[in-house]
C-alpha positions in Angstrom: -110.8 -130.9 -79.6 -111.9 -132.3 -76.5 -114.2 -131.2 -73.2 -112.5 -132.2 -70.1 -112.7 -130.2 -66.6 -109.9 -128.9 -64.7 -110.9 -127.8 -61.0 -114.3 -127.8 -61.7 -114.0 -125.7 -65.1 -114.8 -126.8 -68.6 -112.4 -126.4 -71.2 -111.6 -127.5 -74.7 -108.0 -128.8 -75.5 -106.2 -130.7 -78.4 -107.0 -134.0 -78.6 -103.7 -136.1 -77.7 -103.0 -132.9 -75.5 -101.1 -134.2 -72.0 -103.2 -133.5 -69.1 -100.4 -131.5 -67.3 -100.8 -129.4 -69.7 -104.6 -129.4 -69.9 -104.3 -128.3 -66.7 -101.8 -125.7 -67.4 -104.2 -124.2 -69.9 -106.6 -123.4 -67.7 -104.1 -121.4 -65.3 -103.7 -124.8 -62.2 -100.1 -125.6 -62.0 -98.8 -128.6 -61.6 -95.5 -129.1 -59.6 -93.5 -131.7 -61.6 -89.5 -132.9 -61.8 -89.4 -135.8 -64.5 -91.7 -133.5 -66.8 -90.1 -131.5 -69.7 -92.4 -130.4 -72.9 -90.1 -131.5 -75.1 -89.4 -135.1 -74.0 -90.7 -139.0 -73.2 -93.0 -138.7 -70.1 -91.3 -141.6 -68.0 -93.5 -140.7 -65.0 -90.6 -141.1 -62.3 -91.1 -138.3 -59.7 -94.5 -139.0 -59.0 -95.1 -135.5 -57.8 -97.6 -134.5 -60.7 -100.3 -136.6 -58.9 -103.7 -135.7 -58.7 -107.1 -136.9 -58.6 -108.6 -138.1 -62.1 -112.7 -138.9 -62.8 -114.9 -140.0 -65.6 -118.1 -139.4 -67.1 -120.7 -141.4 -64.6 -122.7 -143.9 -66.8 -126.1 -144.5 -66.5 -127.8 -148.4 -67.1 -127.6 -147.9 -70.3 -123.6 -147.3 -70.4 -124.2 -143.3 -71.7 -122.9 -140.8 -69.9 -125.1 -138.9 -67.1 -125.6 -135.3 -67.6 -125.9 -132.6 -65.7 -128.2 -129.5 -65.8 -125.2 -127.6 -67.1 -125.0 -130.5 -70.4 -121.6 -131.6 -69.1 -121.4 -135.1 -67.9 -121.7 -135.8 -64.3 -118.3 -136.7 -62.9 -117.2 -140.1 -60.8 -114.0 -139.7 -59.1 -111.3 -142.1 -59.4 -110.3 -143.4 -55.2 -106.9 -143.2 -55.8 -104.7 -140.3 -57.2 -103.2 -140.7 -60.7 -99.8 -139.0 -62.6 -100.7 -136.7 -65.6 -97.7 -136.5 -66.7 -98.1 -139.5 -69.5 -101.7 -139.2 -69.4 -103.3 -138.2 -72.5 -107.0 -136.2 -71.9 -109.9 -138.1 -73.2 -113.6 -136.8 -73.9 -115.5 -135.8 -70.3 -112.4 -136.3 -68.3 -112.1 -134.4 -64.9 -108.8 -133.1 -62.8 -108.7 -131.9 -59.5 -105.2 -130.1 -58.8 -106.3 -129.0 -55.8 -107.8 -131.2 -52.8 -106.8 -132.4 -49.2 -105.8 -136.0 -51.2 -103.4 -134.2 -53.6 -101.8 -131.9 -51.0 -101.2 -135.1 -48.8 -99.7 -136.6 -51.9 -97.3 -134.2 -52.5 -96.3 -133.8 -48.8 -95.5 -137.7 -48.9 -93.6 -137.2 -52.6 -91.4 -134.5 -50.7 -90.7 -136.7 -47.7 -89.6 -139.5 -50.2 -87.2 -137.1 -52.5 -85.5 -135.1 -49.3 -84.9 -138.5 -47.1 -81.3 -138.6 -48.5 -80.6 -135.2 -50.2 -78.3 -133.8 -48.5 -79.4 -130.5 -46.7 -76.2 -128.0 -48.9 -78.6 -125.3 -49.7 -76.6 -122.7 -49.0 -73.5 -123.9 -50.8 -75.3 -125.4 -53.9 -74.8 -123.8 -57.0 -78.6 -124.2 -58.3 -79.6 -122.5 -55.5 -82.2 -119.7 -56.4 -83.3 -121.6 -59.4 -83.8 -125.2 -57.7 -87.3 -126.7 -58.2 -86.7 -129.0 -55.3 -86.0 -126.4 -53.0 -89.3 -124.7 -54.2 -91.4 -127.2 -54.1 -90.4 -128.3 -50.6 -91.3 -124.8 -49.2 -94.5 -124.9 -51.2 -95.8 -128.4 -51.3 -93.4 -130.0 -48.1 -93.7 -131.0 -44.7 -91.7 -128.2 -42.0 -89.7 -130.7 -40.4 -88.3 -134.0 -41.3 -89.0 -137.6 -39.4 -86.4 -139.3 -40.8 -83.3 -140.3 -38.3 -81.1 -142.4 -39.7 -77.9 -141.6 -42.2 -78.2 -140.4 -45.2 -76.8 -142.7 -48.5 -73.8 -141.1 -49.5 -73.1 -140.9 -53.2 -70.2 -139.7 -56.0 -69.4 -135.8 -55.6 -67.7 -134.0 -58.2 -67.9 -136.3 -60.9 -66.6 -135.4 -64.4 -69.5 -136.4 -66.6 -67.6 -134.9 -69.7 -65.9 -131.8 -69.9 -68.1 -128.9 -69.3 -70.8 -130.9 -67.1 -70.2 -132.0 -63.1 -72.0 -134.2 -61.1 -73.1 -134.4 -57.4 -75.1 -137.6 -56.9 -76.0 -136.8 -54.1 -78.3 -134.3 -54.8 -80.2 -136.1 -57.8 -83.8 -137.1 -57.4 -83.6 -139.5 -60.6 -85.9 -137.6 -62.4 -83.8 -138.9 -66.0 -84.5 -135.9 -67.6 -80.9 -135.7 -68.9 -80.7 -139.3 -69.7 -83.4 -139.1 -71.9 -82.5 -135.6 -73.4 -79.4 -137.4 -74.2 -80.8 -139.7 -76.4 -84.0 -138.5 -77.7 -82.5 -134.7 -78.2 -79.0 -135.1 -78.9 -79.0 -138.9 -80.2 -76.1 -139.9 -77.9 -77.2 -142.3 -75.3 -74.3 -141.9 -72.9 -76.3 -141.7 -69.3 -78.2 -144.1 -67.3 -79.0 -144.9 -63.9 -76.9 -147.6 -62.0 -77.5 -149.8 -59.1 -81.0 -149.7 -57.0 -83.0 -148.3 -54.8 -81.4 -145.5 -52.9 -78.2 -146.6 -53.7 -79.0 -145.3 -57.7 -76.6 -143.1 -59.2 -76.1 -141.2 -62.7 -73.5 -142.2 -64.8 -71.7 -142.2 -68.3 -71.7 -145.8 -69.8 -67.9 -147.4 -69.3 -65.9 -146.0 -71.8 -67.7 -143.2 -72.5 -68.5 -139.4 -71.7 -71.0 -136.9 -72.0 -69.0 -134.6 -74.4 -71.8 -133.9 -77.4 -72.0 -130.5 -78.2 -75.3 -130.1 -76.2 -74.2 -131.8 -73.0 -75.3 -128.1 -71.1 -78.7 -128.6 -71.7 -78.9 -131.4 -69.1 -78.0 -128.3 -66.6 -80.6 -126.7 -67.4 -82.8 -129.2 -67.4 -82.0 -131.1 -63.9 -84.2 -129.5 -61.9 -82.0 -130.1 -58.9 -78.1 -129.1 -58.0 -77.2 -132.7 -59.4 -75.6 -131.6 -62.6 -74.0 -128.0 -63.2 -72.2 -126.5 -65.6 -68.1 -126.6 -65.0 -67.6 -123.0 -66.7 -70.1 -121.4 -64.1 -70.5 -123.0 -60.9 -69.6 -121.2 -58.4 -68.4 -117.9 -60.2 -71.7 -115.9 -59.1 -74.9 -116.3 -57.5 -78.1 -116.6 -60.2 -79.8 -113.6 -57.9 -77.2 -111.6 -58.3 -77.0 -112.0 -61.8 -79.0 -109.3 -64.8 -80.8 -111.5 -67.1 -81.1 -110.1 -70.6 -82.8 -111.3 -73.3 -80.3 -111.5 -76.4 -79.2 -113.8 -79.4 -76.6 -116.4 -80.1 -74.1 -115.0 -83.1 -72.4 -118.1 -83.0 -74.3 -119.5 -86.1 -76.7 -118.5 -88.6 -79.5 -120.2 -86.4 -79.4 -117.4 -84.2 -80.5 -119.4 -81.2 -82.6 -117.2 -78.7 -80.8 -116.4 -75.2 -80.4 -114.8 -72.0 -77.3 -113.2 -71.2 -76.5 -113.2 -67.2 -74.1 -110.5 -66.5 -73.2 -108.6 -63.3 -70.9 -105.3 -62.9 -70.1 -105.5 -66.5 -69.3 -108.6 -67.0 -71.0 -111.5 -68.9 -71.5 -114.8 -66.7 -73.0 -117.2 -68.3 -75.5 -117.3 -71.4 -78.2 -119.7 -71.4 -81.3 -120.8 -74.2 -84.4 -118.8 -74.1 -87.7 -120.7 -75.6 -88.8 -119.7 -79.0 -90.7 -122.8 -80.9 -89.5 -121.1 -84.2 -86.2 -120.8 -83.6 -84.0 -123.5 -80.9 -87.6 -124.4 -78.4 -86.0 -124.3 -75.5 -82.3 -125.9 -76.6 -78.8 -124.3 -77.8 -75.1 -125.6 -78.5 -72.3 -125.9 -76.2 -70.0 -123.4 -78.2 -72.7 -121.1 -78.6 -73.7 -120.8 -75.3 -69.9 -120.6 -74.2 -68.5 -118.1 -77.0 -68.4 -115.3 -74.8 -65.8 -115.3 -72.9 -63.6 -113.3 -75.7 -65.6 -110.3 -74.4 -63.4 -110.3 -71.4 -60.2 -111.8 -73.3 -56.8 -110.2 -72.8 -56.5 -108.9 -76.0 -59.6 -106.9 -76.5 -58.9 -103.4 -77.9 -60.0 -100.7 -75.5 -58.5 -97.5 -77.2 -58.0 -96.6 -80.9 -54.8 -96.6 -82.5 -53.0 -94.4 -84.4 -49.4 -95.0 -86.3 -47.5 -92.0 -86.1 -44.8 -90.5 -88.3 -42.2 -93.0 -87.5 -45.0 -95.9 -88.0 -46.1 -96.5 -84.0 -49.4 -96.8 -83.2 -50.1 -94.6 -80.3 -53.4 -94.5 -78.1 -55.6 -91.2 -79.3 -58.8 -90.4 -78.5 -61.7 -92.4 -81.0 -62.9 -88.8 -82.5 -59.2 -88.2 -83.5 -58.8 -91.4 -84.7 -61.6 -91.9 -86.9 -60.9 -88.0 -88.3 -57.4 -89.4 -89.3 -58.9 -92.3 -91.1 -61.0 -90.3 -92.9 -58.0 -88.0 -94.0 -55.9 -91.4 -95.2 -59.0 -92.5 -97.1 -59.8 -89.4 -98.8 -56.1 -89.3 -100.8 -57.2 -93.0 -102.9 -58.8 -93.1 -106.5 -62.0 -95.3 -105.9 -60.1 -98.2 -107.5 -57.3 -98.5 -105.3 -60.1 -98.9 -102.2 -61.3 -102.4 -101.1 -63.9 -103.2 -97.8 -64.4 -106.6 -95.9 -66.8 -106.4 -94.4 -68.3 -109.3 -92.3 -71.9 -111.1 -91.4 -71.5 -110.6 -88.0 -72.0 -107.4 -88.2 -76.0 -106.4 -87.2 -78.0 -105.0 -90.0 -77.4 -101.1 -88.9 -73.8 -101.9 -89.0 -74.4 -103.3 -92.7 -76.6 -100.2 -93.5 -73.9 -97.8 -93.1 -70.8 -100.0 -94.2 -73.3 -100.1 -97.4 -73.4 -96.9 -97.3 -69.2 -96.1 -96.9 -68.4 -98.4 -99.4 -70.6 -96.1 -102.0 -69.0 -93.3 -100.9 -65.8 -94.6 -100.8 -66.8 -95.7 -104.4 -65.0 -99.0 -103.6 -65.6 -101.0 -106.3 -64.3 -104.7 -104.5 -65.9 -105.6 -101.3 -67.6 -108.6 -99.9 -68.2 -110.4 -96.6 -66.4 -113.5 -94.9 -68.1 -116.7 -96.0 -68.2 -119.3 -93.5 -69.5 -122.7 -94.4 -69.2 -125.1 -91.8 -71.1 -128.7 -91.6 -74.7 -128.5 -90.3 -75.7 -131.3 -87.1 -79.0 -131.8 -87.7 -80.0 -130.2 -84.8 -79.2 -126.8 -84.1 -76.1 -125.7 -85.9 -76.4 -124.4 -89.3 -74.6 -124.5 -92.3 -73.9 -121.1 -92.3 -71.2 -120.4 -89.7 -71.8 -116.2 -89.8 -75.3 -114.8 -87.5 -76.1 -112.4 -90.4 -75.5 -113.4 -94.0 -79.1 -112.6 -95.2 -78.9 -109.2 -93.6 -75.2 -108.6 -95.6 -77.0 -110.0 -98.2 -80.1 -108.1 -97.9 -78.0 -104.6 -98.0 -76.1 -105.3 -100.5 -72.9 -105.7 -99.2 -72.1 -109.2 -100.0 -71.6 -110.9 -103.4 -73.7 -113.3 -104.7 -71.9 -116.0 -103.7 -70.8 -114.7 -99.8 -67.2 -114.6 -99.4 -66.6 -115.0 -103.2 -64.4 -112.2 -103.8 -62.8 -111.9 -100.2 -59.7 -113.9 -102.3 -59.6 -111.6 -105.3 -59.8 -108.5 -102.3 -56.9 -110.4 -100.8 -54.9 -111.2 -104.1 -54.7 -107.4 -104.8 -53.9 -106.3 -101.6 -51.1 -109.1 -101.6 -50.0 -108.0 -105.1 -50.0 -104.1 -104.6 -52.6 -103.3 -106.7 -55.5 -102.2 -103.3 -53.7 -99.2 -102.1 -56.0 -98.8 -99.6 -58.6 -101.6 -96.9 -60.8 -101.1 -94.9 -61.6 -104.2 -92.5 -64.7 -104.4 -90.4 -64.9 -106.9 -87.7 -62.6 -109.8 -89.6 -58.9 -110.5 -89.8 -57.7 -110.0 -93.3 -54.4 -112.6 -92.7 -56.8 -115.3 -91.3 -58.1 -115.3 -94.8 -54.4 -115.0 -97.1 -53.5 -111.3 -96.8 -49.7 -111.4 -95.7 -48.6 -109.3 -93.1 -46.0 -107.9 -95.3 -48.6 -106.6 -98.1 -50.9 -105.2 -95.1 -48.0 -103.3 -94.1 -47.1 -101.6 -97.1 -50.8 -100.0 -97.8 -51.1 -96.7 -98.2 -54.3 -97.0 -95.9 -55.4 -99.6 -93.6 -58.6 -99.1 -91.1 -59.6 -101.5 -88.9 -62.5 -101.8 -86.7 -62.4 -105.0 -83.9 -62.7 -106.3 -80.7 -59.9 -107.5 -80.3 -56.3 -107.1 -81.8 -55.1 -109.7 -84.3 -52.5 -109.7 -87.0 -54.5 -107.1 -89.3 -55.1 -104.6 -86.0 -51.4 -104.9 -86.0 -50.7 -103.8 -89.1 -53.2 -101.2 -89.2 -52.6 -97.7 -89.5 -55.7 -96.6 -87.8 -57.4 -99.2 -85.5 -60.6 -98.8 -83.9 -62.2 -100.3 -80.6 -65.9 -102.1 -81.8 -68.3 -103.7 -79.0 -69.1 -107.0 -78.5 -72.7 -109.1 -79.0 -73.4 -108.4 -75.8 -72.4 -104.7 -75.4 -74.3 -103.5 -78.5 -78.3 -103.5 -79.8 -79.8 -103.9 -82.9 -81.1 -106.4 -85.6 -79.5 -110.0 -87.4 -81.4 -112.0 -89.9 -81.1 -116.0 -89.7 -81.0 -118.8 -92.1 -84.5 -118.8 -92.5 -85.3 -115.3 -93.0 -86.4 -114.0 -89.4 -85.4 -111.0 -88.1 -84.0 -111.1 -84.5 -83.0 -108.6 -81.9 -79.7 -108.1 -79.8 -79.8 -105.9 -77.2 -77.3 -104.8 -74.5 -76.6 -106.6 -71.3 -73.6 -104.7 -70.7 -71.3 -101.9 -72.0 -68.4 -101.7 -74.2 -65.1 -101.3 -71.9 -64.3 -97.2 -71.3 -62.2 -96.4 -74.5 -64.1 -98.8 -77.0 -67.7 -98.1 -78.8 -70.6 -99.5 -80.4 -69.7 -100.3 -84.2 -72.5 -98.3 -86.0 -71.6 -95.4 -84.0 -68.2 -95.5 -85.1 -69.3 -96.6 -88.8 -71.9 -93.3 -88.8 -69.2 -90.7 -87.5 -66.3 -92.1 -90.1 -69.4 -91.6 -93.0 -69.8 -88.0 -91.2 -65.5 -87.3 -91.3 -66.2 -88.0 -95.0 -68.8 -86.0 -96.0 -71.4 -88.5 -95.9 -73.9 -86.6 -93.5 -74.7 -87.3 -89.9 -78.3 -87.0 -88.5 -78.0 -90.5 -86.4 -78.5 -89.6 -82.8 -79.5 -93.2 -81.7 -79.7 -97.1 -83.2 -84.0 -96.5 -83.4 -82.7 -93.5 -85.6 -80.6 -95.9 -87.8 -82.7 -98.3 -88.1 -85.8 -96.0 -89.1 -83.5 -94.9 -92.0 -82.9 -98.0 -92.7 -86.8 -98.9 -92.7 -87.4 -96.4 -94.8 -84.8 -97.3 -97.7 -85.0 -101.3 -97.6 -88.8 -102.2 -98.1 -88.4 -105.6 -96.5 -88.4 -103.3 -92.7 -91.1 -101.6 -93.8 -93.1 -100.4 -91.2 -90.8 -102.0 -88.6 -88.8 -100.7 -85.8 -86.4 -102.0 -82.9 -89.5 -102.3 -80.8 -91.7 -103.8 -82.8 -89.2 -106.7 -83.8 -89.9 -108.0 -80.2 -88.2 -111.2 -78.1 -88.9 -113.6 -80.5 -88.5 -112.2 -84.0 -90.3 -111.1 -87.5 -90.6 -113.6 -90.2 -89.4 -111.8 -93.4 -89.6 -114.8 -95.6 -91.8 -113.5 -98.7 -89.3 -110.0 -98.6 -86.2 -110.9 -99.0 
């Protein structure tokens, strides 16, 4: 630890701490653009300047000190950047001082001589540092006269990131997220002086699977995501704080819906977890919440084998009924990982009372990056795991499930949240079960076949609880609501258990997973609640 002073205010921080963030520790912001955490401090922008001093020596070359015992201070003339500068024993910051505020007037002058004055029709606007800083930190009115340099507009970087050259300040924070980050050195600056400009090398594009972090990252309307600009404005938008289900990293997020509909989803910081970063799928596997096919009534086969729309309290009774007329060994559940942990609770619970002696989950193994994406391509293995409902190996016996369904010998399946053909069930077997219950988002060759076929909600539309790869336990929660005629999974999982004989008593998903606290030691003393934005380790319980 070291002693420097910020604004006149002693404080200890790590040594090899940055002194932006020295300063940040003791509460004195510092307006930056080339700045990020977790990258290479180039020092570009020049608007983190302020005025740096050091101990004053005495003849002897010690330090004077003062009656407080802190070294006296001797002010540096000129101002300096802390961006790359690393604090040091006795050093002193001012962040605020007639010198700094004139340096950050003359920074703003510089960046907005040939941004082009769009505001109004940018798509960062209402989350644009530049536009914040020049109302804070800028001059009113502009002196400059002459044109403006006029630059590439709507450039295809890759194929979910556009450009606007116009409206970058050069601040190469994507260009060096790109390569330190993602490890593909694609972008770099071209030309001089104010006739710079971004681009991809020749013969190349920014197409990794994390090229939509440089959005959120450009602190300007420079680069924007092709999926979401211009489809809504960021105030209008409800942020909620949520998970990625893509993976089994479970990537922290915030969902930005409006009017019941999901926007755009975006990385929320959690050091444990992603920092501050997430994948290009993930962050864009959400538009099947709005898809065409999405189931928004249950369905029912009737006597002459059409499914017709009934109401979901009919339709789960009449599952019930087609279950209750098979032996336990003619009974088989697949269930899947994507489920959430009370949705595993209770389909561990059916499948006892079903006395089904074959069920399993979906495995999905899929090749980790190195970065973000896990091995694991299912959110929730550990929880499946954790409550049983998965065999040792996950997905292990899905093909023996499937080989008796396809050879007559499971009379009756129940399928939870996967498709059943995707995985070797024909259509033809599915067909000729006695019994086949579905519960899905959206229809797909086993909804089809199903004799009773049940609307489920989305990640978005639903709370509750996942465990990642590394054993910590992370919370969903709603940003919008499951379309009129479709509900959340565990309450369609409690009332089938209830239209069985299984019990009720569930009133809410703090109600489930209190049961479930109390019956699986590793949540004991845990609640929806207490589980918080950024997760419980449960390594040690599980």
């Amino acid at each position: 630890m070291v002693n420097v002073q910020v604004d006149g205010r002693w404080i200890q921080v790590p040594k090899g701490t940055r002194a932006i963030e020295a300063c940040k520790q003791n509460g004195s912001f510092v307006p930056h653009y080339c700045y990020h955490p977790k990258l290479s401090a180039p020092g570009n922008c020049r608007m983190c300047l302020i005025e740096f001093g050091s101990p004053k020596m005495g003849p002897d070359r010690k330090p004077i000190y003062g009656p407080d015992g802190y070294p006296e201070i001797s002010w540096i003339p000129r101002p300096q950047i802390c961006c790359s500068t690393d604090v040091a024993e006795g050093a002193a910051y001012r962040t605020q001082s007639p010198l700094v505020d004139e340096c950050r007037r003359g920074v703003m002058e510089f960046l907005l001589i040939n941004h082009p004055l769009d505001c109004t029709i940018c798509d960062q606007a209402g989350e644009c540092r530049l536009q914040e800083f020049s109302i804070d930190y800028g001059n009113a009115g502009s002196r400059f006269i002459e044109e403006k340099v006029k630059k590439p507009k709507r450039v295809e970087l890759g194929p979910r990131v556009t450009l606007d050259d116009e409206r970058c300040i050069m601040c190469s924070r994507c260009i060096r997220f790109s390569k330190e980050i993602a490890h593909d050195d694609v972008l770099g600056f071209t030309e001089r002086g104010s006739h710079t400009t971004l681009s991809c090398f020749p013969g190349k594009k920014l197409e990794n699977n994390y090229s939509l972090n440089t959005v959120d990252i450009c602190p300007v309307g420079a680069l924007t995501s092709t999926d979401f600009r211009f489809k809504m404005r960021v105030w209008f938008l409800k942020e909620t704080k949520s998970i990625c289900t893509s993976c089994g990293t479970g990537c922290n997020t915030e969902i930005g819906s409006r009017e019941g509909k999901v926007y755009r989803q975006t990385p929320r910081d959690n050091e444990a977890v992603n920092q501050c970063w997430m994948c290009d799928y993930g962050r864009l596997n959400f538009h099947f919440l709005h898809d065409e096919r999405r189931m928004t009534s249950a369905l029912v086969r009737d006597a002459e084998g059409t499914p017709q729309p009934q109401p979901l309290a009919k339709a789960i009774a009449a599952a019930a009924n087609l279950l209750r007329q098979f032996k336990p060994s003619e009974i088989a559940v697949i269930a899947s990982a994507r489920q959430t942990n009370e949705e595993l609770f209770l389909t561990a619970k059916l499948i006892r009372l079903l006395g089904a002696p074959l069920f399993d989950i979906v495995g999905r193994h899929q090749h980790a990056d190195g970065i973000l994406v896990s091995d694991d391509g299912n959110p929730n293995t550990r929880g499946a795991q954790l409550m049983k409902v998965s065999a040792e190996h996950p997905g292990s016996f899905v093909p023996i499930i499937v080989g008796k369904v396809n050879d007559g010998a499971i009379k009756a399946l129940v399928c939870l949240s996967e498709d059943a053909v995707e995985f070797g069930a024909k259509p033809a077997a599915l067909a000729k079960l006695g019994a086949l219950v579905t519960v899905n988002l959206q229809s797909n060759a086993t909804t089809a076949a199903a004799h009773v076929a049940l609307p489920g909600a989305g990640f978005a539309e639903k709370r509750g609880s996942m465990i990642n790869v590394k054993g910590r336990l992370q919370r969903l929660n709603r940003a919008v609501q499951p379309p009129a005629g479709a509900a959340d999974d565990w309450e369609i999982l409690r009332d089938l258990l209830a239209a069985l004989g299984g019990g009720n008593g569930l009133y809410s998903i703090e109600d489930v997973f209190k049961r479930m606290a109390a019956e699986v030691p590793a949540f004991a003393g845990l609640s929806l609640s207490k589980i918080g934005d950024l997760g419980v380790p449960l390594e040690g319980k599980i």
